[in-house]
GUVOMAR-297856 format. One record per residue (C-alpha): residue number from 1; residue in one letter; z, y, x. Coordinates in nm, 2 decimals. Each point is the difference from the previous one (the first is absolute). Layout:
residues N
<r nr="NUM" rest="a" up="Z" north="Y" east="X"/>
...
This chain:
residues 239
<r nr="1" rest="x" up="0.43" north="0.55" east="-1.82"/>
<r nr="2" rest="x" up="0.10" north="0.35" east="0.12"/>
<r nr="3" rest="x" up="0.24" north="-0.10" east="0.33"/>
<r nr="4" rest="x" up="-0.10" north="-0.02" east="0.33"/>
<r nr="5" rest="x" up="-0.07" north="-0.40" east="0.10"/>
<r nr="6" rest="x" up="0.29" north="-0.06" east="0.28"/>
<r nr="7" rest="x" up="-0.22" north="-0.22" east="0.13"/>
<r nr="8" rest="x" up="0.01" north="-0.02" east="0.39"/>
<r nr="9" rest="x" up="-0.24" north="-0.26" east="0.13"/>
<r nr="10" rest="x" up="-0.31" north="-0.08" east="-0.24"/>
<r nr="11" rest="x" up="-0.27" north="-0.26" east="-0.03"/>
<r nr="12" rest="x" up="-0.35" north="0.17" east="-0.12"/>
<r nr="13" rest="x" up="-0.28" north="-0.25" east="-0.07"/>
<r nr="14" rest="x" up="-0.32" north="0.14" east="0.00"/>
<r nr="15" rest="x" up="-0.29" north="-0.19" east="-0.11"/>
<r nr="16" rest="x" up="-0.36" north="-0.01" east="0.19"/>
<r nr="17" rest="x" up="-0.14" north="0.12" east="-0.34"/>
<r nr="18" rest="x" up="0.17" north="0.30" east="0.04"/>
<r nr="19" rest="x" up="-0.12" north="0.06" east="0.37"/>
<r nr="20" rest="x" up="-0.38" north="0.02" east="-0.14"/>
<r nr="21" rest="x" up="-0.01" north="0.32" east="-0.23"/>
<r nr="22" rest="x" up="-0.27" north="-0.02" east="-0.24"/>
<r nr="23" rest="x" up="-0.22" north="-0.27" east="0.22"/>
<r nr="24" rest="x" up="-0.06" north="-0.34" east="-0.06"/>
<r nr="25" rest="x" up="0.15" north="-0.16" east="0.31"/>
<r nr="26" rest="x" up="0.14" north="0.15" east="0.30"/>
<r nr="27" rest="x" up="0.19" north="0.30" east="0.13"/>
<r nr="28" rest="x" up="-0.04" north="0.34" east="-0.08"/>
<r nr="29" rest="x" up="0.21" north="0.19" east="0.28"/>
<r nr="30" rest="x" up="0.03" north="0.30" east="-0.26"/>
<r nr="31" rest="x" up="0.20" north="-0.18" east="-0.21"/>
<r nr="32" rest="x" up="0.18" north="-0.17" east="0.27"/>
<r nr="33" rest="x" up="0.08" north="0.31" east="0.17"/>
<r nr="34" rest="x" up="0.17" north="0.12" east="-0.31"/>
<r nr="35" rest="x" up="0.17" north="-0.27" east="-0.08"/>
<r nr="36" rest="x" up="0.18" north="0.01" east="0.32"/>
<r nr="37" rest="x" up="0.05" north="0.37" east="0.00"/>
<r nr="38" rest="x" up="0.22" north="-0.11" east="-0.29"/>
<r nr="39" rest="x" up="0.17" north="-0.29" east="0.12"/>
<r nr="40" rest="x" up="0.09" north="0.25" east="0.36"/>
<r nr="41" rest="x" up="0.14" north="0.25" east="-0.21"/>
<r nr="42" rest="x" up="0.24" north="-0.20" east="-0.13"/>
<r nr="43" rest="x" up="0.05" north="-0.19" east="0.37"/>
<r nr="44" rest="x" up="0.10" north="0.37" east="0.06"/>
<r nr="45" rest="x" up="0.26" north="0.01" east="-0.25"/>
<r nr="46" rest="x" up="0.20" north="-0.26" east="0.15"/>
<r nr="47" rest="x" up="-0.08" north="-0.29" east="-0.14"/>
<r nr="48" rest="x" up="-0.09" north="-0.31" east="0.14"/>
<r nr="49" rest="x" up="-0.33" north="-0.14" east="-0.10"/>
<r nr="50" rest="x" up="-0.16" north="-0.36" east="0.08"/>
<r nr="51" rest="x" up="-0.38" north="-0.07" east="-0.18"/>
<r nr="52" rest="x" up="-0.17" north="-0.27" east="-0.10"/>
<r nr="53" rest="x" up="-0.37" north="0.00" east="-0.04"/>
<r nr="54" rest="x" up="-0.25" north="-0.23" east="-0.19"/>
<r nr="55" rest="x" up="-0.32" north="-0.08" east="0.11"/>
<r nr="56" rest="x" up="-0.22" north="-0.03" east="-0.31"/>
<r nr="57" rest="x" up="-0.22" north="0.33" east="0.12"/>
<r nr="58" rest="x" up="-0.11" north="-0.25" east="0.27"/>
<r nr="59" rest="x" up="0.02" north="-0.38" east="-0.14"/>
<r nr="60" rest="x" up="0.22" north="-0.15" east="-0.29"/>
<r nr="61" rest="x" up="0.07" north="-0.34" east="0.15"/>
<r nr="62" rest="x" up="0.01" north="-0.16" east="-0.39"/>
<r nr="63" rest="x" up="-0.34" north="0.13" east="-0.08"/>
<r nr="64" rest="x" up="-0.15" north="-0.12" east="0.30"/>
<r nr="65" rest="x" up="0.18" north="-0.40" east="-0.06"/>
<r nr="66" rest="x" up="-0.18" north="0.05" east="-0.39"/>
<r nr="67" rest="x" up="-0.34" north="0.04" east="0.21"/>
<r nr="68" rest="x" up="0.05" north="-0.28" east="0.23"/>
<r nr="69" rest="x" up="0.20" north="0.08" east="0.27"/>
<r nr="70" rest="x" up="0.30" north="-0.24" east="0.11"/>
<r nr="71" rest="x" up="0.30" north="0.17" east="-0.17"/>
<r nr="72" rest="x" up="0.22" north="0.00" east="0.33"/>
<r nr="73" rest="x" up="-0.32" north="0.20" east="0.19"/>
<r nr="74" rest="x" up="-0.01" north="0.24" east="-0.25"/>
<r nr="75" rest="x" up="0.35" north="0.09" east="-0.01"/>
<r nr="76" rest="x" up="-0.02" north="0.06" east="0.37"/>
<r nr="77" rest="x" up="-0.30" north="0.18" east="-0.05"/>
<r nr="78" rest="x" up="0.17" north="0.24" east="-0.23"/>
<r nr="79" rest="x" up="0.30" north="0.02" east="0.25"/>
<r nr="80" rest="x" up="-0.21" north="0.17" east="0.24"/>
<r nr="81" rest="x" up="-0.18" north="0.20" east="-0.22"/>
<r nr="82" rest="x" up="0.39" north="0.12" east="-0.04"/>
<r nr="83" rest="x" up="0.07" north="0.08" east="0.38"/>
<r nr="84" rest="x" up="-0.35" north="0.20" east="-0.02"/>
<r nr="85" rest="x" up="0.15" north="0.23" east="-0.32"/>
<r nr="86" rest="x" up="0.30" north="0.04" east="0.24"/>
<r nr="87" rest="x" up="-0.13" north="0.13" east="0.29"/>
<r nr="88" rest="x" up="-0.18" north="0.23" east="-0.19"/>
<r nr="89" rest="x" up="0.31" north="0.16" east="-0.24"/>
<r nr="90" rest="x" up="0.17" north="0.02" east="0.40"/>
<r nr="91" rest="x" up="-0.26" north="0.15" east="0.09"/>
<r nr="92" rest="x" up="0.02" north="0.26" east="-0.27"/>
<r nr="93" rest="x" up="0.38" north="-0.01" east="0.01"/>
<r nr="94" rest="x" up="-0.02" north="0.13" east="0.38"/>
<r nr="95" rest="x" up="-0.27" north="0.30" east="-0.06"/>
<r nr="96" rest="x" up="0.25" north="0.11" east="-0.21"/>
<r nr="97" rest="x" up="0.28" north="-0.01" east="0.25"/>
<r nr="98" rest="x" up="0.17" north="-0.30" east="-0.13"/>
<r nr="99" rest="x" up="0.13" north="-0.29" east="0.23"/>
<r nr="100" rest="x" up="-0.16" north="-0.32" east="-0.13"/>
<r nr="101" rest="x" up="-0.04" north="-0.34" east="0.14"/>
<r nr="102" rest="x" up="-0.17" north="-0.31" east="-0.18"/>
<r nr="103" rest="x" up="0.17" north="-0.31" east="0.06"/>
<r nr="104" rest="x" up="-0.21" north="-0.33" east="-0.11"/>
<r nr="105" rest="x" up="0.16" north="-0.31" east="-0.12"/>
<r nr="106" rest="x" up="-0.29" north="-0.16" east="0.22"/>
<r nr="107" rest="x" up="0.05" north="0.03" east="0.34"/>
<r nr="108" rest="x" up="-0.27" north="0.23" east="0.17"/>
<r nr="109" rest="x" up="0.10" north="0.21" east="0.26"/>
<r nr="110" rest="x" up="-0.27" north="0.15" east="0.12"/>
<r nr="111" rest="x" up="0.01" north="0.18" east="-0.32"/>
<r nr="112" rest="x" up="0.34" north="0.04" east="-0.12"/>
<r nr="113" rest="x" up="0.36" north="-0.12" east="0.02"/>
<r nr="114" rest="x" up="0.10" north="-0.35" east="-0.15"/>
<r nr="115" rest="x" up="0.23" north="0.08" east="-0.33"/>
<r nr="116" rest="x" up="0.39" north="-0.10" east="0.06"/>
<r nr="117" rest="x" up="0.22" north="0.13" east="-0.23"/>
<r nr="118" rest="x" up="0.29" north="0.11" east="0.28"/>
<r nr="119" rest="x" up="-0.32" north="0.17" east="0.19"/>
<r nr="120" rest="x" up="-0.12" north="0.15" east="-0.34"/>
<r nr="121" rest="x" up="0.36" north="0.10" east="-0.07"/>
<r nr="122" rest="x" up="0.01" north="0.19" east="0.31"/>
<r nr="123" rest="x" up="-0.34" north="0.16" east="-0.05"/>
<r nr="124" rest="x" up="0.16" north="0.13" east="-0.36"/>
<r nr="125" rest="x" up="0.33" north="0.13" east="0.22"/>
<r nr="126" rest="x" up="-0.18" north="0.18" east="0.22"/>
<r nr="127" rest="x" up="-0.20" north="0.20" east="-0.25"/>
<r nr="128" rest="x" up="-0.36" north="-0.21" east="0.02"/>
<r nr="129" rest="x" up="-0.22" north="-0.07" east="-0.31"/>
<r nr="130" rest="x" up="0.01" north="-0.36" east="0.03"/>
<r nr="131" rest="x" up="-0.36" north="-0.19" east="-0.17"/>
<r nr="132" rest="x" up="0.09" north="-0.36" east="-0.08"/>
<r nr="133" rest="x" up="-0.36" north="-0.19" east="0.03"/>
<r nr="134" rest="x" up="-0.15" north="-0.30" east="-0.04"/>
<r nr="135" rest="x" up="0.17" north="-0.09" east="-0.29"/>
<r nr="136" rest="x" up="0.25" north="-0.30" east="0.03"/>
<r nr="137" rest="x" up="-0.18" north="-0.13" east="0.28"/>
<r nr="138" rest="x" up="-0.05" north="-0.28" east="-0.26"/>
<r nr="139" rest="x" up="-0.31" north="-0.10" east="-0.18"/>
<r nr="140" rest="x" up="0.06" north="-0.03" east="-0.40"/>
<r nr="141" rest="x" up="0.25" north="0.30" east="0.00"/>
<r nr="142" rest="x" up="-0.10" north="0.34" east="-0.14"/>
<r nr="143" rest="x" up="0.09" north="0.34" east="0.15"/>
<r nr="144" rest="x" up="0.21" north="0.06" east="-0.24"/>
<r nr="145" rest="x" up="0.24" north="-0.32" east="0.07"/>
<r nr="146" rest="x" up="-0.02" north="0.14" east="0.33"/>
<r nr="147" rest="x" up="0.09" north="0.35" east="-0.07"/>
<r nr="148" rest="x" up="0.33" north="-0.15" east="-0.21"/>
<r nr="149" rest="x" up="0.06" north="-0.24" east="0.26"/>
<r nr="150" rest="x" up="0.01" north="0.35" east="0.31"/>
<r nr="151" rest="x" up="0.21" north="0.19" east="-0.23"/>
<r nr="152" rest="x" up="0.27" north="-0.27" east="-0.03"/>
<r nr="153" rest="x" up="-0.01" north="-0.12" east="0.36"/>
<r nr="154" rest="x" up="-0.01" north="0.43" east="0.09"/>
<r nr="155" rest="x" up="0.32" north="0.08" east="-0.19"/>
<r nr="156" rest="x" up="-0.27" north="0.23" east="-0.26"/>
<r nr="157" rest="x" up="0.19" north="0.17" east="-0.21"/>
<r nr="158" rest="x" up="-0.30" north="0.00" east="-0.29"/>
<r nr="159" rest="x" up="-0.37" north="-0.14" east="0.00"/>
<r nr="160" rest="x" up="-0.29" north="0.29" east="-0.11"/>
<r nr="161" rest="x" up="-0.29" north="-0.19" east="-0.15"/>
<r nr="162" rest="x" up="-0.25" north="0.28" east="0.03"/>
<r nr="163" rest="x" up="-0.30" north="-0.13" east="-0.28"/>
<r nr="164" rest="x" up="-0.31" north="0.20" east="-0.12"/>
<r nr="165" rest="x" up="0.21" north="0.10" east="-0.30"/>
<r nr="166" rest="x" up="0.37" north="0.21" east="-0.10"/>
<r nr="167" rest="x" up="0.20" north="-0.32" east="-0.08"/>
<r nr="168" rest="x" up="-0.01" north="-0.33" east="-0.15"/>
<r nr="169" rest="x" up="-0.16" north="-0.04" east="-0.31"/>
<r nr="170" rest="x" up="-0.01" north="-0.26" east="-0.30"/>
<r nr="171" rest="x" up="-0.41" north="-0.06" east="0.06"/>
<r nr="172" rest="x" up="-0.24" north="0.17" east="0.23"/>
<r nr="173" rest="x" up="0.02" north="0.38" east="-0.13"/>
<r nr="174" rest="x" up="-0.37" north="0.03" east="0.11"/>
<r nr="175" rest="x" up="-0.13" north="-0.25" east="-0.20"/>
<r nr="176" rest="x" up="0.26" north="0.00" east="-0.26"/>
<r nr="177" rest="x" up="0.09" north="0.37" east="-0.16"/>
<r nr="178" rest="x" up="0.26" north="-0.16" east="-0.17"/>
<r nr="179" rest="x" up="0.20" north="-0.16" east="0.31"/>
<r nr="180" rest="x" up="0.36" north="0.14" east="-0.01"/>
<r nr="181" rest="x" up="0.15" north="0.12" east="0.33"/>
<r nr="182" rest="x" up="0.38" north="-0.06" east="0.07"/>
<r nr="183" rest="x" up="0.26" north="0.18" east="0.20"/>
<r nr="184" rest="x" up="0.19" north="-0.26" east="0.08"/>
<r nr="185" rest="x" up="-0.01" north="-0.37" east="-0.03"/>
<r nr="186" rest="x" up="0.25" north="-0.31" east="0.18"/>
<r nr="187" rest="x" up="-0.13" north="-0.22" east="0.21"/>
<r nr="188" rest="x" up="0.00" north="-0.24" east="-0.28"/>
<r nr="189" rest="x" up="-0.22" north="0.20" east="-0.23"/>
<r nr="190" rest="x" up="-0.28" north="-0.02" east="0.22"/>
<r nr="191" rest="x" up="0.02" north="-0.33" east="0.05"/>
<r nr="192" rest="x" up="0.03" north="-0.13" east="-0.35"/>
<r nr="193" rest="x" up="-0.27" north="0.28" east="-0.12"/>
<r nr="194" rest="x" up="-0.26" north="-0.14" east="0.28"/>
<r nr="195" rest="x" up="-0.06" north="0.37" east="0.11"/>
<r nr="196" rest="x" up="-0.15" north="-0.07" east="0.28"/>
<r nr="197" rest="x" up="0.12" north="0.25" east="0.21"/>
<r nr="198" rest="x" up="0.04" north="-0.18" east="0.29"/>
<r nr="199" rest="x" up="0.01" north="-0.37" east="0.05"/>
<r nr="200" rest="x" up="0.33" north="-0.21" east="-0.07"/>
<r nr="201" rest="x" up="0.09" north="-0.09" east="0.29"/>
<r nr="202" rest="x" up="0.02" north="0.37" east="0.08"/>
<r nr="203" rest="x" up="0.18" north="0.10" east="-0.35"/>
<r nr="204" rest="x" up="0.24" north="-0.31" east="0.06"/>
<r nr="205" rest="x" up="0.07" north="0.05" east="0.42"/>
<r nr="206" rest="x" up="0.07" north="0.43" east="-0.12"/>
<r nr="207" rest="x" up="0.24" north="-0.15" east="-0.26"/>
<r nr="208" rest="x" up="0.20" north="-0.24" east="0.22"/>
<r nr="209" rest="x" up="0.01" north="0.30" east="0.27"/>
<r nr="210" rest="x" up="0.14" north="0.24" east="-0.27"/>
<r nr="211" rest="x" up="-0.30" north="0.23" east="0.10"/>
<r nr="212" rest="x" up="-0.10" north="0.24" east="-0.26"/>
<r nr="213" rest="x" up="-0.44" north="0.00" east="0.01"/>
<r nr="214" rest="x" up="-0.10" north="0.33" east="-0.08"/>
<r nr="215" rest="x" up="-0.43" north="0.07" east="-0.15"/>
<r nr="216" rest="x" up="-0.14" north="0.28" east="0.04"/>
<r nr="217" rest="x" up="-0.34" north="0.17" east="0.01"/>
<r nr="218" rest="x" up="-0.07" north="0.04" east="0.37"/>
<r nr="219" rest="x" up="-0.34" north="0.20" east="-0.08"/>
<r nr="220" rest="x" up="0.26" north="0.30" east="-0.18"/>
<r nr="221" rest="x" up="0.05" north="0.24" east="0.26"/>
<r nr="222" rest="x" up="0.38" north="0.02" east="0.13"/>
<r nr="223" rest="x" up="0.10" north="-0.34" east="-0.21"/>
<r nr="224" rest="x" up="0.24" north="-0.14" east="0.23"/>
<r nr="225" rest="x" up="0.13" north="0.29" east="0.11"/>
<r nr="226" rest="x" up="0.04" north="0.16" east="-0.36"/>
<r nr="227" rest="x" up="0.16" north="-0.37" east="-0.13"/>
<r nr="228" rest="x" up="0.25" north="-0.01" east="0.36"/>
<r nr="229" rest="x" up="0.09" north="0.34" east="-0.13"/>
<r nr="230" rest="x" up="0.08" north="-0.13" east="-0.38"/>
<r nr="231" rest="x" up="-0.31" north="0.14" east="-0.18"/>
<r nr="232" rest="x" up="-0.38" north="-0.13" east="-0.01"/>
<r nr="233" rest="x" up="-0.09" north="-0.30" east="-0.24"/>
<r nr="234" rest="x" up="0.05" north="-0.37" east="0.10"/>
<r nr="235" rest="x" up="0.15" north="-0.31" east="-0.16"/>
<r nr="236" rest="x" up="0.33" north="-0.12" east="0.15"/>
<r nr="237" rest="x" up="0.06" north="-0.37" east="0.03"/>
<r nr="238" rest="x" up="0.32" north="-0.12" east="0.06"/>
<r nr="239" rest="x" up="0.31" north="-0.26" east="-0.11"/>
């Protein structure tokens, strides 16, 4: 993979995880901060970038329905725990001298904008960061089914998963030394292999789109832009 991605307008899911550094819950603004330093820099280049961000830093709706809570107020739990993630990365996105705006799939406006896709489109046109949050706006649907489901109705040229590891891999590579790590797989590979990657409704809403999903390590400084610029290590999914 050594040409440049043409890709002009991206999709970059970040999970909550990822927002937390080495803690056990929450945000550390360290890592946040350099994480959007990364995601600017490529802004800079041109390309137009929409996010999506999880919430699990905060509250995993799933965990909290296995510990009693309705399923439905859980999910919308974890929604908001979403638009919190988002107006942090803005925040951080802005320090940094990027236009951002978070747009929920909730309505809330003292807080932020309500998500339309012709209002997002323009946001993308006009050289804004757009952060797609609160998931869906539907309980039982995981970020990742919303972060397909942006990049199709966005016109995304490509989806980048960013994970807590360089690709996707046959088993957990830190709790399996064995687990092989592939290049490239089609959509149907990680479906019929039960990766796990992302959920399939995701897989199977990229593969009807024709969207290629890219993982990557977000934690490897200058991933994105290194992989945009056909080097760095990730694992291309596509037809």
């Amino acid at each position: 993979m050594d040409q440049p991605r043409p890709y002009r307008r991206i999709l970059v899911k970040l999970s909550g995880e990822a927002l937390m550094g080495s803690g056990e819950f929450g945000l550390d603004m360290a890592v946040v901060g350099r994480i959007a330093a990364e995601i600017a820099a490529v802004a800079r280049q041109g390309r137009q970038i929409a996010l999506v961000v999880g919430g699990g830093n905060i509250f995993r709706g799933l965990a909290g329905a296995a510990k009693g809570l309705d399923r439905t107020v859980a999910d919308h739990m974890g929604m908001l725990a979403t638009v919190m993630n988002a107006l942090a990365v803005a925040g951080a996105l802005r320090n940094v001298g990027a236009e951002a705006v978070v747009m929920s799939a909730i309505p809330m406006q003292a807080i932020c904008e309500t998500y339309t896709s012709y209002d997002a489109r323009a946001h993308l046109e006009a050289g804004r960061i757009v952060l797609c949050a609160a998931g869906t706006g539907n309980p039982f649907f995981t970020t990742d089914t919303a972060a397909a489901l942006r990049a199709a109705e966005l016109g995304c040229d490509a989806l980048f998963k960013a994970t807590q590891v360089d690709g996707i891999y046959s088993a957990d590579p830190k709790r399996d030394p064995a687990a092989i790590r592939y290049d490239r797989l089609t959509f149907s590979d990680v479906i019929a292999r039960d990766l796990r990657v992302m959920d399939t409704a995701a897989i199977a809403l990229a593969r009807d789109n024709r969207i290629p999903v890219i993982v990557f390590d977000i934690h490897a400084a200058g991933a994105l832009e290194a992989i945009l610029a056909g080097g760095g290590r990730s694992t291309l999914v596509s037809q």
